[in-house]
TORKOL-4160 file (C-alpha; in steps of 0.2 Angstrom, whole numbers, padded with zeros to 4 digits, m for minus):
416
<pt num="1" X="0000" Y="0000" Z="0000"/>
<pt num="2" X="0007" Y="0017" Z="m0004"/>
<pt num="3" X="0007" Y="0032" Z="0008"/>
<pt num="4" X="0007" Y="0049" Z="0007"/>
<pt num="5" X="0019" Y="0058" Z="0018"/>
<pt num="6" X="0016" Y="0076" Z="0015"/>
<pt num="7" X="0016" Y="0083" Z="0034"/>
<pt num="8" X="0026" Y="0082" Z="0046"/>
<pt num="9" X="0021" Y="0070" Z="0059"/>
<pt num="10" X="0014" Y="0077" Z="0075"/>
<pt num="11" X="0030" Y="0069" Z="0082"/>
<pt num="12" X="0045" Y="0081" Z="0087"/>
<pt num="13" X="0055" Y="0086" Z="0070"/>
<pt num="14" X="0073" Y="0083" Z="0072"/>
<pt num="15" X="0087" Y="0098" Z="0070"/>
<pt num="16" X="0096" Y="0094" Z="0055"/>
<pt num="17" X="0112" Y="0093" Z="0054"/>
<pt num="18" X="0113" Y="0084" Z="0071"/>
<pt num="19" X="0130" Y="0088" Z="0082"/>
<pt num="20" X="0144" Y="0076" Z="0081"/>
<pt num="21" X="0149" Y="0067" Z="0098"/>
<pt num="22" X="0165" Y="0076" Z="0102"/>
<pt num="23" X="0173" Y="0059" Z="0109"/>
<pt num="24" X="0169" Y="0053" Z="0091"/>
<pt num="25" X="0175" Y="0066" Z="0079"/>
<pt num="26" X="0174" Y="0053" Z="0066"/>
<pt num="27" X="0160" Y="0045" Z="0068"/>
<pt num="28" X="0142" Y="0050" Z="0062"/>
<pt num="29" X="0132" Y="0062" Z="0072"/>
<pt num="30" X="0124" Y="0050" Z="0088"/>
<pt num="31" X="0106" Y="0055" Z="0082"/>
<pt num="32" X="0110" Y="0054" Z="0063"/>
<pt num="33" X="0114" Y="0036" Z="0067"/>
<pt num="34" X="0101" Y="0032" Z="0077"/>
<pt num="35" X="0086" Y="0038" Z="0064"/>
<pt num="36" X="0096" Y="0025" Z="0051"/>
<pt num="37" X="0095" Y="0012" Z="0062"/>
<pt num="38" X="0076" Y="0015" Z="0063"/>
<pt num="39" X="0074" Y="0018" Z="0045"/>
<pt num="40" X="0084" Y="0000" Z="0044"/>
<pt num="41" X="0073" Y="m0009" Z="0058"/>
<pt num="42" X="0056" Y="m0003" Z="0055"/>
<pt num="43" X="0057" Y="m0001" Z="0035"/>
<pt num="44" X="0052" Y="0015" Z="0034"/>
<pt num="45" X="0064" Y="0026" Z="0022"/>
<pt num="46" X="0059" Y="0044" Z="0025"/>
<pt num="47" X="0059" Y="0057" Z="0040"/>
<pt num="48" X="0057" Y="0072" Z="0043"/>
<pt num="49" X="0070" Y="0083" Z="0049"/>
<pt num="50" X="0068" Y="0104" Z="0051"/>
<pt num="51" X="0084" Y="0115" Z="0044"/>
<pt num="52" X="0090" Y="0130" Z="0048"/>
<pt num="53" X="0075" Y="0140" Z="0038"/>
<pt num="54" X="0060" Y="0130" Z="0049"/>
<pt num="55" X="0058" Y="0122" Z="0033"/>
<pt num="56" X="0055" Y="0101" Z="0036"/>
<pt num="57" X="0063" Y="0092" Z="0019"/>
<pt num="58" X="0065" Y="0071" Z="0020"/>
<pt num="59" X="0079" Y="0063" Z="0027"/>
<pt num="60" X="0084" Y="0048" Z="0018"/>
<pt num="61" X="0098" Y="0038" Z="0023"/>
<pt num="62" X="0099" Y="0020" Z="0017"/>
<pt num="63" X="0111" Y="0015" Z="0002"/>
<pt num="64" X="0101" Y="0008" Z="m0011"/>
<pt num="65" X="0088" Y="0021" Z="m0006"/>
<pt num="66" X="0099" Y="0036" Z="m0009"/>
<pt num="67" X="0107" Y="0028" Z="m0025"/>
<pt num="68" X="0089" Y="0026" Z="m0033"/>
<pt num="69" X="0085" Y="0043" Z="m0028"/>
<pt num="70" X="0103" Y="0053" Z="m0035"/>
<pt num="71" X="0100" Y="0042" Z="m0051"/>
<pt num="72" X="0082" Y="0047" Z="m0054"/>
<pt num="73" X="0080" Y="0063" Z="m0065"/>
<pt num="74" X="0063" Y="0069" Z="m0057"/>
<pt num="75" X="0075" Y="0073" Z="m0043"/>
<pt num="76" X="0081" Y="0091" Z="m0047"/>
<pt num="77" X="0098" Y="0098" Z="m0041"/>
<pt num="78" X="0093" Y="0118" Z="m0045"/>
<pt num="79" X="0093" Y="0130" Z="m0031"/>
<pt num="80" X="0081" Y="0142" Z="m0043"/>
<pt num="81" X="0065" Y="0129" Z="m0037"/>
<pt num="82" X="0052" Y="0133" Z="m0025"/>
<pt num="83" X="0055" Y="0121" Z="m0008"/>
<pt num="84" X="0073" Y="0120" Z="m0012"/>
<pt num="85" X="0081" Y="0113" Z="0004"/>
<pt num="86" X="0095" Y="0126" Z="0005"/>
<pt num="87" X="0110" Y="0121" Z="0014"/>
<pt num="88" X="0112" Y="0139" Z="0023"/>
<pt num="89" X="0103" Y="0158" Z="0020"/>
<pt num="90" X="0118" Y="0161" Z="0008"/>
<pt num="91" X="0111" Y="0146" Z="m0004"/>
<pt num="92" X="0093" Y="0154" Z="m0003"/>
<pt num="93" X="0098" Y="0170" Z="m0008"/>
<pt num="94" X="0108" Y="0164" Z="m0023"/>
<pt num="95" X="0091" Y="0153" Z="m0028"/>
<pt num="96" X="0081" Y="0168" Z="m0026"/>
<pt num="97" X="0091" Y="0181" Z="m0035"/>
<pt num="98" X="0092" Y="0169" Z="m0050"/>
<pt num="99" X="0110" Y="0169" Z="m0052"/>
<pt num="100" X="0118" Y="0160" Z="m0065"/>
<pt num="101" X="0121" Y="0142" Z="m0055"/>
<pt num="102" X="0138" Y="0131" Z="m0057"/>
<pt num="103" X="0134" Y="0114" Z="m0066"/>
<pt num="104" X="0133" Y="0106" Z="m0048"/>
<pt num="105" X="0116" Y="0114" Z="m0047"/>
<pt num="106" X="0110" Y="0112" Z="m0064"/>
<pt num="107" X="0098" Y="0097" Z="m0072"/>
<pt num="108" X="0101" Y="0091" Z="m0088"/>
<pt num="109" X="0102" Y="0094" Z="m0102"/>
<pt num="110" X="0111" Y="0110" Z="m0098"/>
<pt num="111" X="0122" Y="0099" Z="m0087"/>
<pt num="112" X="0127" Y="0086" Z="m0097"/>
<pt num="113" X="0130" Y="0100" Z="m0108"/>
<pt num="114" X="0144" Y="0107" Z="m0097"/>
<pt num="115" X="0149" Y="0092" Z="m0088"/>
<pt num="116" X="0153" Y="0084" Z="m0107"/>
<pt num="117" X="0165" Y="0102" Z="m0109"/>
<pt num="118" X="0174" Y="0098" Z="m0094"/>
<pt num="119" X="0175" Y="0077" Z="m0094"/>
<pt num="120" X="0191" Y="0077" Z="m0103"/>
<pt num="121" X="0204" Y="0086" Z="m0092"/>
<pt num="122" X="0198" Y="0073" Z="m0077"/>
<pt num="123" X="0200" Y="0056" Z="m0088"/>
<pt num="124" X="0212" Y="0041" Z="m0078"/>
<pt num="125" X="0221" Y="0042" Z="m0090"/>
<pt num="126" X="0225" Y="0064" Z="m0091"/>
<pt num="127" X="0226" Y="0064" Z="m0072"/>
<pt num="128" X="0239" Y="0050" Z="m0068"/>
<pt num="129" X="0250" Y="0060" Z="m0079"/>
<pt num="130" X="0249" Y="0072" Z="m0067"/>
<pt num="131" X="0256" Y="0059" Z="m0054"/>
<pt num="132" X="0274" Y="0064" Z="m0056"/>
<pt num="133" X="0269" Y="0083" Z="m0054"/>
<pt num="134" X="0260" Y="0080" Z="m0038"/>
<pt num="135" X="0275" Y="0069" Z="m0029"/>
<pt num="136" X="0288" Y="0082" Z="m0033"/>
<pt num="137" X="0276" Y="0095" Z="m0026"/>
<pt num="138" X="0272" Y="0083" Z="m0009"/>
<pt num="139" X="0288" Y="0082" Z="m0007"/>
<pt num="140" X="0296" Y="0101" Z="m0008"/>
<pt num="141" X="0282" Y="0104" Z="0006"/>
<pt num="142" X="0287" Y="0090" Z="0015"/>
<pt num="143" X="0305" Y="0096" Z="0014"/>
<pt num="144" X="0298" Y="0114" Z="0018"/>
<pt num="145" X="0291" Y="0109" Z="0033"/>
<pt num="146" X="0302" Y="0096" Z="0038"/>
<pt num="147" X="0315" Y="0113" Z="0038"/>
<pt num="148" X="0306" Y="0124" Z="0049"/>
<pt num="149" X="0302" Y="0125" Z="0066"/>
<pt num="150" X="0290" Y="0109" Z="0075"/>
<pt num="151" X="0279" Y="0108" Z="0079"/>
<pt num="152" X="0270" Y="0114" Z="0062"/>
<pt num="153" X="0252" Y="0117" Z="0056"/>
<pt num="154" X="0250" Y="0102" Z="0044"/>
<pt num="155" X="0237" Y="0112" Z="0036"/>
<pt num="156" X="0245" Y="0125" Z="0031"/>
<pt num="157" X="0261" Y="0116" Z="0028"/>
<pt num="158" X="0255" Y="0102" Z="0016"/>
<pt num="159" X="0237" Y="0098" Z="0015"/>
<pt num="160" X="0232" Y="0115" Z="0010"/>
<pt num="161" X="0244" Y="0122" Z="m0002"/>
<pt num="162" X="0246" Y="0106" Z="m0011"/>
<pt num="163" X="0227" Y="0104" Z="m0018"/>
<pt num="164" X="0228" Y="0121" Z="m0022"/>
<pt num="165" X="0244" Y="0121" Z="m0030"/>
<pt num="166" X="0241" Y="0108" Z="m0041"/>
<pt num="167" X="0222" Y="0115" Z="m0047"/>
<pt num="168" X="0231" Y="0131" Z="m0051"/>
<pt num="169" X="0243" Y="0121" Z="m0061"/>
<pt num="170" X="0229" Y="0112" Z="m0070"/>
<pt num="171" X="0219" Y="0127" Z="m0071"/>
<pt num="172" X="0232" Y="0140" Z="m0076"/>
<pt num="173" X="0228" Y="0153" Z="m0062"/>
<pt num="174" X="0243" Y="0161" Z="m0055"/>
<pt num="175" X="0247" Y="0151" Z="m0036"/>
<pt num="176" X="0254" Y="0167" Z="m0028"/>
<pt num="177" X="0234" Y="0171" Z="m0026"/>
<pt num="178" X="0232" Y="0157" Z="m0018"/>
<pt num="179" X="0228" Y="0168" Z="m0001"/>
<pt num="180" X="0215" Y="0176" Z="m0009"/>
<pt num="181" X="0205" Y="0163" Z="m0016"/>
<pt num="182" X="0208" Y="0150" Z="m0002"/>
<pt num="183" X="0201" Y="0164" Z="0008"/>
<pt num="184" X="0185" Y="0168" Z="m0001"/>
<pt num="185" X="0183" Y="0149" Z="m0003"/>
<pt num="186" X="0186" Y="0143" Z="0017"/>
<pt num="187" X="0172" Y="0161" Z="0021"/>
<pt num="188" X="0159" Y="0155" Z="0006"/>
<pt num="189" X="0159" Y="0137" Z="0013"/>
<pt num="190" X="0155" Y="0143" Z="0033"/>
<pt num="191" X="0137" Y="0143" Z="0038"/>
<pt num="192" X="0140" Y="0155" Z="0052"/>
<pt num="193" X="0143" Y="0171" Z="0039"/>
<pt num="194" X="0130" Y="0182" Z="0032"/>
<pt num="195" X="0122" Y="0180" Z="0015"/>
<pt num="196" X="0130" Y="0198" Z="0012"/>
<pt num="197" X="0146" Y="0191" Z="0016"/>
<pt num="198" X="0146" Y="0175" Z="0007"/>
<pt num="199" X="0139" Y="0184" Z="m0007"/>
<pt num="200" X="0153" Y="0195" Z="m0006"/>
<pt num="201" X="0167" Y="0181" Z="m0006"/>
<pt num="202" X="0158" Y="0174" Z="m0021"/>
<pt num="203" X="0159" Y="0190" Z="m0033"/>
<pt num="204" X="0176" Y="0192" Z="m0028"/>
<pt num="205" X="0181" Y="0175" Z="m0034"/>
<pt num="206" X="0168" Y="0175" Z="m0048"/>
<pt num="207" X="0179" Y="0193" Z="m0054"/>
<pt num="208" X="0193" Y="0185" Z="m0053"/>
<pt num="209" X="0191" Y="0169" Z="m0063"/>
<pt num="210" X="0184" Y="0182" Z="m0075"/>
<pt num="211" X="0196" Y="0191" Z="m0077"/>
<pt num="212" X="0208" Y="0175" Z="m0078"/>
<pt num="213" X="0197" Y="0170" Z="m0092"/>
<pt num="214" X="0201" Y="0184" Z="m0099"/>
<pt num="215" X="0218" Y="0184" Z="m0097"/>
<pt num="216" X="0218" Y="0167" Z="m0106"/>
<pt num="217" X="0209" Y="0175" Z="m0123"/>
<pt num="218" X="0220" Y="0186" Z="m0125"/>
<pt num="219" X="0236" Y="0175" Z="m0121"/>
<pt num="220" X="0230" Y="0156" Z="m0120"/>
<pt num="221" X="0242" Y="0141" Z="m0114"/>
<pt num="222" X="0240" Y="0124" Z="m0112"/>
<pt num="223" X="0228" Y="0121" Z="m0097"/>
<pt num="224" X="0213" Y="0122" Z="m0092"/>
<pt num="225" X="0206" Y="0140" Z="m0090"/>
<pt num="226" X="0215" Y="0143" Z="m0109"/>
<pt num="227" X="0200" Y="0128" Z="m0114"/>
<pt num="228" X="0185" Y="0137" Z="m0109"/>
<pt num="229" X="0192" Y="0154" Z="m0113"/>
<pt num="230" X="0193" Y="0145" Z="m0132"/>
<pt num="231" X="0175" Y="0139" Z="m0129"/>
<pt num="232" X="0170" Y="0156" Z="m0126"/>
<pt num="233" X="0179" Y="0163" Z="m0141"/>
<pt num="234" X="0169" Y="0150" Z="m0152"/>
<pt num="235" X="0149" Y="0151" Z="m0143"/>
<pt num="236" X="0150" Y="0136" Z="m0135"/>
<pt num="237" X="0149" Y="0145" Z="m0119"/>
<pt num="238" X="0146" Y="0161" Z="m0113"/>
<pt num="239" X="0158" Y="0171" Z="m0102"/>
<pt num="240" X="0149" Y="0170" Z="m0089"/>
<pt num="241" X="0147" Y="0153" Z="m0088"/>
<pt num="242" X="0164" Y="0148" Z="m0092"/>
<pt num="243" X="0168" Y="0160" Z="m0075"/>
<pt num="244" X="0155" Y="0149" Z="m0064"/>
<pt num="245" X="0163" Y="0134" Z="m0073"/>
<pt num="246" X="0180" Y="0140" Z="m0066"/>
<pt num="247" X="0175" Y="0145" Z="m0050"/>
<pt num="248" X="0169" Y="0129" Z="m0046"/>
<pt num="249" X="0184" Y="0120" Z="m0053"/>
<pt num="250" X="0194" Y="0131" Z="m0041"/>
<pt num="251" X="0187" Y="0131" Z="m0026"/>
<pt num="252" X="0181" Y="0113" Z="m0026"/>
<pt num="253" X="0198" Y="0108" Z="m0033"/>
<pt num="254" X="0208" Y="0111" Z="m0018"/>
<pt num="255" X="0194" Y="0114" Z="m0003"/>
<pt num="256" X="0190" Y="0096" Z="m0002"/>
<pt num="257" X="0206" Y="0088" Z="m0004"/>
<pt num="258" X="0214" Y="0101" Z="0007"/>
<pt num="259" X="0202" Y="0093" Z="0022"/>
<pt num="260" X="0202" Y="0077" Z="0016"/>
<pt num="261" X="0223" Y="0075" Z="0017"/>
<pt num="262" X="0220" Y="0085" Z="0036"/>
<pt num="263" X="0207" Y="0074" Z="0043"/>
<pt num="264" X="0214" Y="0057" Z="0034"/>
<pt num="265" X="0230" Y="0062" Z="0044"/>
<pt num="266" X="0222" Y="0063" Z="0060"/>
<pt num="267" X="0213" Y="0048" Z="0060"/>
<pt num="268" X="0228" Y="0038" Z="0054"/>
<pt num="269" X="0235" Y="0046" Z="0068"/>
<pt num="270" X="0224" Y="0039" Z="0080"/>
<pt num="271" X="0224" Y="0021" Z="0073"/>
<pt num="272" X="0241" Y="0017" Z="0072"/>
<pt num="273" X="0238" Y="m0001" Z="0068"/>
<pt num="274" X="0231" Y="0006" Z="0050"/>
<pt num="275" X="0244" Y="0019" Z="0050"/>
<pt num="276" X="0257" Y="0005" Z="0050"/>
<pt num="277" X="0251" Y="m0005" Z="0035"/>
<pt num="278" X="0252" Y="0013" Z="0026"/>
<pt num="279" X="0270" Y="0017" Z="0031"/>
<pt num="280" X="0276" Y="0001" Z="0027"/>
<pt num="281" X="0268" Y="m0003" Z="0009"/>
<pt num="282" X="0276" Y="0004" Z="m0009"/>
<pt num="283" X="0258" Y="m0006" Z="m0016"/>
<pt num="284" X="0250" Y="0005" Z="m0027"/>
<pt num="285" X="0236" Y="m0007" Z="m0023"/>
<pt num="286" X="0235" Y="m0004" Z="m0003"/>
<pt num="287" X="0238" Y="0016" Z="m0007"/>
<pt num="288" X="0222" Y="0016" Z="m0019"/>
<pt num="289" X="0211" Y="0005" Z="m0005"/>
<pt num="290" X="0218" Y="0016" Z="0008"/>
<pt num="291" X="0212" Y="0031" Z="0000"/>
<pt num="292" X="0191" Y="0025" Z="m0005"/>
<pt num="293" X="0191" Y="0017" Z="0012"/>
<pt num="294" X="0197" Y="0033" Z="0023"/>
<pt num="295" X="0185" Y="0043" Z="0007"/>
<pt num="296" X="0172" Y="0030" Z="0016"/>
<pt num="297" X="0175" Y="0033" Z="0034"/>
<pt num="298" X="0176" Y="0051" Z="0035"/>
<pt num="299" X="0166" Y="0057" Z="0022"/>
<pt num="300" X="0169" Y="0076" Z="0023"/>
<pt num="301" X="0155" Y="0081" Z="0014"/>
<pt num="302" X="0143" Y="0080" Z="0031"/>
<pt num="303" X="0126" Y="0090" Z="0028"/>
<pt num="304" X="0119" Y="0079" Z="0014"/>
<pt num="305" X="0115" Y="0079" Z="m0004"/>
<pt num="306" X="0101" Y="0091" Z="m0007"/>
<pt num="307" X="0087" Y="0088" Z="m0021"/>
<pt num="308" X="0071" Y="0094" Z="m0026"/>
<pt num="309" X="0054" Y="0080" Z="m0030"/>
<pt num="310" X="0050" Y="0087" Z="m0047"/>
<pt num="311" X="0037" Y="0073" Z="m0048"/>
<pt num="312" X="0029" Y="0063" Z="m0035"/>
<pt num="313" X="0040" Y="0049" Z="m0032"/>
<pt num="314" X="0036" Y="0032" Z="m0023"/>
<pt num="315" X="0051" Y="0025" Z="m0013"/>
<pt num="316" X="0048" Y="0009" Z="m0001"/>
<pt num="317" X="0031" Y="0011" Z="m0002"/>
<pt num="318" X="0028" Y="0030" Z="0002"/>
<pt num="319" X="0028" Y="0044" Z="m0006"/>
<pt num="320" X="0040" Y="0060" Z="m0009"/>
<pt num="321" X="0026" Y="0074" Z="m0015"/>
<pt num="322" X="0033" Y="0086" Z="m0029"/>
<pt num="323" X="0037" Y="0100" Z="m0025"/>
<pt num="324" X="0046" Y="0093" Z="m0009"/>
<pt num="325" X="0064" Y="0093" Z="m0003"/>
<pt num="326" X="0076" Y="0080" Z="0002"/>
<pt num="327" X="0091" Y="0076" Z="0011"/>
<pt num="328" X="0101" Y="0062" Z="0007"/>
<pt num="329" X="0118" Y="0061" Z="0021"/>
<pt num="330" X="0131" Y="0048" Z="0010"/>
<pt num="331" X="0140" Y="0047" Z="0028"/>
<pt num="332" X="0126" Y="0035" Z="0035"/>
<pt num="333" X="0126" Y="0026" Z="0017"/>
<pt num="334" X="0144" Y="0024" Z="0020"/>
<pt num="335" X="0143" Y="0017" Z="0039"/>
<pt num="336" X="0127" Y="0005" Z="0034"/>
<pt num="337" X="0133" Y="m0013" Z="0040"/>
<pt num="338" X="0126" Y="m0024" Z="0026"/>
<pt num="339" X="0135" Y="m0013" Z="0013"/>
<pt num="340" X="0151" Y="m0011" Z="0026"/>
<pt num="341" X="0153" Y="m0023" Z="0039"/>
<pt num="342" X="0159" Y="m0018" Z="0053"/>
<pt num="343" X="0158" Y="m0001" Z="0047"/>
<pt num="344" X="0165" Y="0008" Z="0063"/>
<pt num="345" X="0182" Y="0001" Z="0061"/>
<pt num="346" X="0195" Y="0010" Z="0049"/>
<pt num="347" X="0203" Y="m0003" Z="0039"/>
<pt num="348" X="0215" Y="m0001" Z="0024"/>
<pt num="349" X="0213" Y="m0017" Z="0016"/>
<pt num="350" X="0193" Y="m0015" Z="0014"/>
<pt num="351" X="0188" Y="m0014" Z="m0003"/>
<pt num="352" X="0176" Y="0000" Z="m0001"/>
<pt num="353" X="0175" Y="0006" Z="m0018"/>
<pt num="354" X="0155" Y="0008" Z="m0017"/>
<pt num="355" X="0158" Y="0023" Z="m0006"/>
<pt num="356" X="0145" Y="0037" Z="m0008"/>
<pt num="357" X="0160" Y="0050" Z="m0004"/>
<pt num="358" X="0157" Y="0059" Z="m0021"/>
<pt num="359" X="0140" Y="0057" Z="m0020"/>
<pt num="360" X="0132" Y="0047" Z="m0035"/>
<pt num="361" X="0121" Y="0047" Z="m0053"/>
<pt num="362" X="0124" Y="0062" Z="m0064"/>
<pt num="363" X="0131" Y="0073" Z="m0052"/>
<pt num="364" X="0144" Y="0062" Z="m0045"/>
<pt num="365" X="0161" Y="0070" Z="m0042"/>
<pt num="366" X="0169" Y="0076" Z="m0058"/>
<pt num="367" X="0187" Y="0079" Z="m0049"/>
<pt num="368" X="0186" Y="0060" Z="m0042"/>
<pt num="369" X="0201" Y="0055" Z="m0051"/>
<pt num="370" X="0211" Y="0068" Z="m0045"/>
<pt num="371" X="0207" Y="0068" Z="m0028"/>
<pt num="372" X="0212" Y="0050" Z="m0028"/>
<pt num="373" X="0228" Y="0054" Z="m0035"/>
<pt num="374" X="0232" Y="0066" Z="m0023"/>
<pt num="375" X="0228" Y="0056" Z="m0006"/>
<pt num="376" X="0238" Y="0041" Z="m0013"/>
<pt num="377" X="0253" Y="0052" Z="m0017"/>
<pt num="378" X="0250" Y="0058" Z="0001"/>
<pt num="379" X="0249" Y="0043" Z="0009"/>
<pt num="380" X="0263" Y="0034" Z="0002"/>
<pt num="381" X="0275" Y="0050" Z="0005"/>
<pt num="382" X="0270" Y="0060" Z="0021"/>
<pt num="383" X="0272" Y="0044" Z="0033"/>
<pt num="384" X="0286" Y="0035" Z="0024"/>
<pt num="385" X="0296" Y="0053" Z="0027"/>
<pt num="386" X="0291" Y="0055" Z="0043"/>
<pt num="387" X="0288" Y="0039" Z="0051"/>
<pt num="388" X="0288" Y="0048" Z="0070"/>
<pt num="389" X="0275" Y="0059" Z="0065"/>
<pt num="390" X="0261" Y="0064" Z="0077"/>
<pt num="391" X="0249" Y="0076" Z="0083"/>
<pt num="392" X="0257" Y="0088" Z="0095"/>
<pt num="393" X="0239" Y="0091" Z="0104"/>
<pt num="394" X="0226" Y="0079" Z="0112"/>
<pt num="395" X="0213" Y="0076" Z="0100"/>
<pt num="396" X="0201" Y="0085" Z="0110"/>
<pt num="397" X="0210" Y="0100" Z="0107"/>
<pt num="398" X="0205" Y="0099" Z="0090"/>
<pt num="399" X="0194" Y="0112" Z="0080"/>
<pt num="400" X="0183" Y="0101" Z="0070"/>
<pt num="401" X="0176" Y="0111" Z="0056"/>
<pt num="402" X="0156" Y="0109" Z="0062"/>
<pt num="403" X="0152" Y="0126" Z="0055"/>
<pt num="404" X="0155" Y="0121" Z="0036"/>
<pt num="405" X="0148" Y="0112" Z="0021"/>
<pt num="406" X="0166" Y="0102" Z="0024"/>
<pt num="407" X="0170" Y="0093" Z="0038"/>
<pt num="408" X="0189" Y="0094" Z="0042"/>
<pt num="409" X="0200" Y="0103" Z="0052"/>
<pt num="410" X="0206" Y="0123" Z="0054"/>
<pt num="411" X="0221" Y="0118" Z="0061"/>
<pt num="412" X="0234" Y="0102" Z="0064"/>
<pt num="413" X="0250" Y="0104" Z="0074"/>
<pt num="414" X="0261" Y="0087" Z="0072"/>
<pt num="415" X="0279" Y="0085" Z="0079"/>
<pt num="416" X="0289" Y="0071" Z="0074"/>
């Protein structure tokens, strides 16, 4: 029998995002956990949670639920649609003035349109070329920091500027702005800033990709900006999408990984079992499992995939009304036991390539490859060179990113 759920129940409605336990800073949020257990149990695959706006979208957790639901095409991804589930007041106001969005946020056709533009510079193949690039890089910052005073901010040392570099290399944009845009990008991310200033961050990276792009039709070279300058040039595009396209490429392309590489340190850290199997492999094997299963057990995208019912949709016998929002956490897709057993446990050699880290469908991850690239490169280098590495502060003393769309760390202080 199908139901309609189009109300919220007369039930209290859960806060989403739920708070972390801080003795658990890798772990899925307690209450998070506890309403997949219940959508597991009981069979039921949607609930209601209230966001920041008073605003009640679904919450669905379950793998297969969440992969039929980011497959399906009634399901839109455009902040410009009434009942958008916003991720923060910074999100609305971008919906409700219209403004052009990035290709994360549009539905095809116009996004296979762009994503097709874009395929190309993020093949296997293009990207391992890149491999030797990225070691020699990982390894001057090592060197760098290995030089300088300890302890040392890891983040600032390695995980940061080595993301960003290589996107500027790939992109074309000049790395000694990489204080600006790491900048605009880290306040556009937080939810504790205005709409007026995330706006404000946005424009200013919006200008200067830009002007970069402009730059690059006057004088192209071989990378990436030079592409969609040309594209420009030849009606493909227009300028203002090329910008959005290169924004996006920017910011994404070193935000993630810069937390991924932090956060994937600290919990090798604190499991120095796993740690060892690292430090002590030259597999590229073990290197690549190590990476999809640490992608799997932090998952650092931590508010959920946002979508829009276009249609009514049935999912487990119920109902998802058109016209309502939904939330789909990967991170309790990635810690669901008959997927991942055992799923609390960190453990290199798990082949967790069915991880939801870059989401899934359409709009999964474009940069994948390259973030791969870069964790494995990481991995097999930063604890090989320094094999007494460690953090030089408890755990506890640690600020956890809780106030972004990506979950990490401000700050890492290791010794060694």
């Amino acid at each position: 029998m199908n139901h309609a759920l189009s109300d919220a129940s007369a039930e209290a409605v859960p806060d989403f995002p739920m708070p972390r336990d801080a003795g658990c800073p890798f772990a899925p949020p307690p209450q998070l956990r506890q309403l997949h257990a219940e959508q597991l149990r009981a069979d039921q695959p949607l609930t209601k949670v209230r966001i920041w706006d008073g605003s009640t979208p679904w919450l669905i957790t379950r793998f297969e639920d969440q992969r039929a639901l980011l497959s399906d095409q009634r399901c839109s991804v455009d902040l410009r649609q009434p009942g958008f589930p916003y991720m923060n007041p910074a999100f609305r106001e971008s919906g409700r003035r219209g403004t052009q969005p990035s290709f994360l946020n549009m539905d095809d056709p116009e996004h296979a349109r762009i994503r097709r533009m874009l395929s190309g510079a993020f093949t296997i193949k293009r990207v391992e070329a890149l491999r030797p690039a990225v070691q020699r890089m990982t390894d001057e910052f090592i060197d760098t920091m290995l030089d300088g005073p300890a302890p040392a901010d890891l983040v600032q040392a390695l995980a940061l500027p080595l993301p960003s570099l290589v996107i500027c290399e790939l992109l074309g944009v000049p790395y000694e702005d990489h204080e600006f845009f790491q900048h605009q990008s880290e306040v556009g991310l937080r939810h504790d800033v205005s709409p007026e200033v995330s706006g404000a961050a946005r424009r200013a990276l919006l200008e200067y990709v830009s002007s970069q792009i402009d730059e690059k039709r006057a004088r192209p070279a071989d990378d990436l900006l030079s592409e969609l300058a040309a594209r420009v040039r030849d009606g493909d595009l227009t300028h203002q999408e090329a910008s959005t396209m290169g924004l996006l490429l920017l910011g994404a392309g070193h935000e993630t990984s810069a937390n991924m590489i932090a956060l994937s340190t600290v919990a090798l850290l604190e499991h120095p079992d796993q740690l060892a199997i690292i430090r002590e492999t030259d597999d590229p094997k073990v290197l690549a499992r190590a990476a999809d299963e640490l992608l799997r057990y932090l998952t650092i995208i931590h508010i959920g995939n946002r979508r829009l019912a276009l249609e009514d949709i049935e999912i487990g016998g119920r109902t998802i009304r058109a016209g309502e929002g939904m939330i789909l956490p990967s991170i309790t897709a990635n810690w669901q036991d008959d997927i991942f057993s055992d799923p609390d446990r960190l453990d290199i050699h798990r082949d967790a390539r069915r991880h939801q880290a870059f989401g899934y469908g359409i709009h999964q991850c474009l940069g994948q490859p390259l973030a791969r690239l870069e964790l494995q490169v990481v991995y097999g280098t930063l604890f090989r060179r320094i094999p007494t590495l460690r953090l030089a502060t408890g755990l506890e003393n640690l600020p956890f990113k809780e106030d972004g769309l990506v979950y990490g760390v401000y700050e890492l202080p290791v010794t060694w």
